[in-house]
C-alpha positions as CSV (number, residue, x, y, z in Angstrom):
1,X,2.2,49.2,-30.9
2,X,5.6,48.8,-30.5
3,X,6.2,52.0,-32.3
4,X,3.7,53.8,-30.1
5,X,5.7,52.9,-26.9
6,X,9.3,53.4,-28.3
7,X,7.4,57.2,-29.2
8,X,6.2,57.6,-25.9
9,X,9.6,56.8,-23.9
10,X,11.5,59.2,-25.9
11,X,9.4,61.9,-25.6
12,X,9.5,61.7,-21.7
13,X,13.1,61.3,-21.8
14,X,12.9,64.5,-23.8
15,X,10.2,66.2,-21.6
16,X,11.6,65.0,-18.4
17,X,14.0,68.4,-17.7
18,X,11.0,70.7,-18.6
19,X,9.4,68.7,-15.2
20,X,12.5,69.0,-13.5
21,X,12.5,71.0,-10.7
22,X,15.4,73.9,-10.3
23,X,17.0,75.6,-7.4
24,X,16.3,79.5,-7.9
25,X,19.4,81.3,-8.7
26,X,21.8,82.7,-6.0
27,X,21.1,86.1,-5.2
28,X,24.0,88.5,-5.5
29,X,25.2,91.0,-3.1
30,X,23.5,94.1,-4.4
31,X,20.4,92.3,-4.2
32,X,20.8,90.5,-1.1
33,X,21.0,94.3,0.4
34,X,18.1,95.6,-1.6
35,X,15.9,92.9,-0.2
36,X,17.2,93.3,3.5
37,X,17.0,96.8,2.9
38,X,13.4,96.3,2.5
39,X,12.0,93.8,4.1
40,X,11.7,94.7,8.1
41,X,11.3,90.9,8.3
42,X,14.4,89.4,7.0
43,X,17.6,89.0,9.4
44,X,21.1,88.1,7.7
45,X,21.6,85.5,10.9
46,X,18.3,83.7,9.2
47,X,20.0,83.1,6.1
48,X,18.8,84.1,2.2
49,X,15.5,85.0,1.8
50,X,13.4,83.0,-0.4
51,X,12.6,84.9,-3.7
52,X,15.4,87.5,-2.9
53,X,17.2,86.3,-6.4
54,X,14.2,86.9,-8.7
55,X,13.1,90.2,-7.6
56,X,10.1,88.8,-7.0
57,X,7.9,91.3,-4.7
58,X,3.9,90.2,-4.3
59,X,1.7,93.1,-4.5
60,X,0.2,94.0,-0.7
61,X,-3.9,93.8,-1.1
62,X,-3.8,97.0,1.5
63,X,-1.4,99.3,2.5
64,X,1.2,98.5,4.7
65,X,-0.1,94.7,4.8
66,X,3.3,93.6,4.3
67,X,5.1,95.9,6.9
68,X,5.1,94.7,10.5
69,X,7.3,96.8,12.0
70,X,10.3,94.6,13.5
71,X,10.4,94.3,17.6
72,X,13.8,96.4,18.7
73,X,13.7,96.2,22.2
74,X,13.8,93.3,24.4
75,X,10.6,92.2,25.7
76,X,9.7,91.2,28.9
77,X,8.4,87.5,28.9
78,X,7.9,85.6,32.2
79,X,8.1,82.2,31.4
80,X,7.1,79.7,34.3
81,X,7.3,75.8,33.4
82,X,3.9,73.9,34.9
83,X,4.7,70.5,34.5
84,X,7.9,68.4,33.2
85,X,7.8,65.2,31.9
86,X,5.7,65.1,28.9
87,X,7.4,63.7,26.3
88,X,6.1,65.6,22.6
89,X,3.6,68.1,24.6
90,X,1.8,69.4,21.0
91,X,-1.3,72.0,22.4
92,X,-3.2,72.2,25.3
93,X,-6.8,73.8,26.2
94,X,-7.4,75.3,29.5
95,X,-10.7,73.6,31.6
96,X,-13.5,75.9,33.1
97,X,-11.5,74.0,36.5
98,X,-8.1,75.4,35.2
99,X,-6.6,72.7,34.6
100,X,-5.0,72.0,31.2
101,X,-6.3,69.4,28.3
102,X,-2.5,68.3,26.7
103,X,-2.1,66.7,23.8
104,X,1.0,64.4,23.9
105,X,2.1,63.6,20.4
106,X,2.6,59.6,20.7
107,X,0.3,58.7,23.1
108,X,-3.1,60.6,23.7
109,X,-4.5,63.4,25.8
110,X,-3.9,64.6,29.5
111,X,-4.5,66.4,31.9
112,X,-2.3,68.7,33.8
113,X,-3.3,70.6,37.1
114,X,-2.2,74.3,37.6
115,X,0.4,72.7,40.3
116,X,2.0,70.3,37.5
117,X,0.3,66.9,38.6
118,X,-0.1,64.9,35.6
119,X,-3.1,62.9,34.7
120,X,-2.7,59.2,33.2
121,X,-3.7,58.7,29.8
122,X,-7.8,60.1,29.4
123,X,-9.6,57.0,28.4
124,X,-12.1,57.2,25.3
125,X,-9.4,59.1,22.8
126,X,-8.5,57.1,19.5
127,X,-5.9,54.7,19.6
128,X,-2.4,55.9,18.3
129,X,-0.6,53.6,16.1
130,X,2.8,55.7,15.7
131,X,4.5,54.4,12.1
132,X,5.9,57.4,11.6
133,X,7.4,60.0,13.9
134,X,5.2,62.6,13.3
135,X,1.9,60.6,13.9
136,X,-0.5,61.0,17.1
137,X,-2.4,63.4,18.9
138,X,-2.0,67.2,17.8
139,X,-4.3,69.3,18.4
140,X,-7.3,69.9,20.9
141,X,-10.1,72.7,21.4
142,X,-12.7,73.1,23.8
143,X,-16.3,73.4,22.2
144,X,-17.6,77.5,23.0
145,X,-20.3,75.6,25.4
146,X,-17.7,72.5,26.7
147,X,-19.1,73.7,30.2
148,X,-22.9,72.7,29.2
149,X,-22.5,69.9,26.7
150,X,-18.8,68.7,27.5
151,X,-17.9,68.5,23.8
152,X,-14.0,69.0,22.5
153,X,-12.5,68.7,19.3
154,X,-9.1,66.6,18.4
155,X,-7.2,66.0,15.8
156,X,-5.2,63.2,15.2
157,X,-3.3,61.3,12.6
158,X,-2.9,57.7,13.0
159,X,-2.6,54.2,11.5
160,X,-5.7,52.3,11.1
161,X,-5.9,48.6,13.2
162,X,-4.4,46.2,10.3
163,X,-4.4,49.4,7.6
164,X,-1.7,50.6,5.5
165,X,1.1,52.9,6.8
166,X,-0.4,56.5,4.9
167,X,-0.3,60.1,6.1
């Protein structure tokens, strides 16, 4: 038995770089420019593109699947803040009334009116135990007949009431 073991440790010390896992190679400059050549999508300013090292290209299931053309011109976006004062606003569904469903990350669900008047907390959602940051409410969607059978749809990821600290 004790052989057994002693056989069994050495071979995963001898395995354990074959597991390990590598950093890909660093491209070089030739084909850093080949892949920024070809690729619409990749910007120097967003740094090395992943797979640009290997020459690694996937085959496109259709034609031109793969080539988006790149936006050149500026484009016109009117943004216009409703509300302030959320703190982790994660998605939102709009209400047949217009006002907004918000889901706010570590506490629960709100609304929000088209003026910016913010609802307290709806009552009724799951309780949110935030362990970890990225716990709480996420995201929300209005069932297709919300306006007949009042039916939404959240998700959520929380710690259970005296449960274990798991994502």
């Amino acid at each position: 038995m004790k052989n057994l073991i002693l056989a069994l440790g050495a071979g995963l010390i001898i395995a354990a770089p074959a597991f390990a896992q590598n950093s890909p190679p660093k491209p070089t400059a030739e084909q850093l420019a080949k892949t920024y050549e070809e690729d619409q999508l990749s910007l120097e300013k967003c740094g090395v593109p992943r797979n640009a090292a290997d020459d690694y290209r996937p085959t496109p299931l259709l034609p031109d699947q793969t080539r988006a053309h790149r936006v050149t011109t500026d484009q016109k976006f009117h943004v216009e803040t409703v509300a302030k004062g959320l703190a982790n606003p994660w998605a939102l569904a709009f209400l047949p009334s217009g006002n907004m469903l918000v889901t706010v990350r570590k506490e629960g669900l709100r609304t929000v009116s088209p003026n910016g008047r913010i609802s307290e907390l709806i009552a009724g959602t799951p309780v949110i135990e935030n362990k970890f940051a990225l716990f709480g409410m996420h995201d929300v969607l209005l069932d297709r007949d919300f306006a007949i059978n009042r039916t939404l749809y959240l998700t959520y990821v929380t710690t259970p009431p005296g449960g274990a600290s798991t994502g």
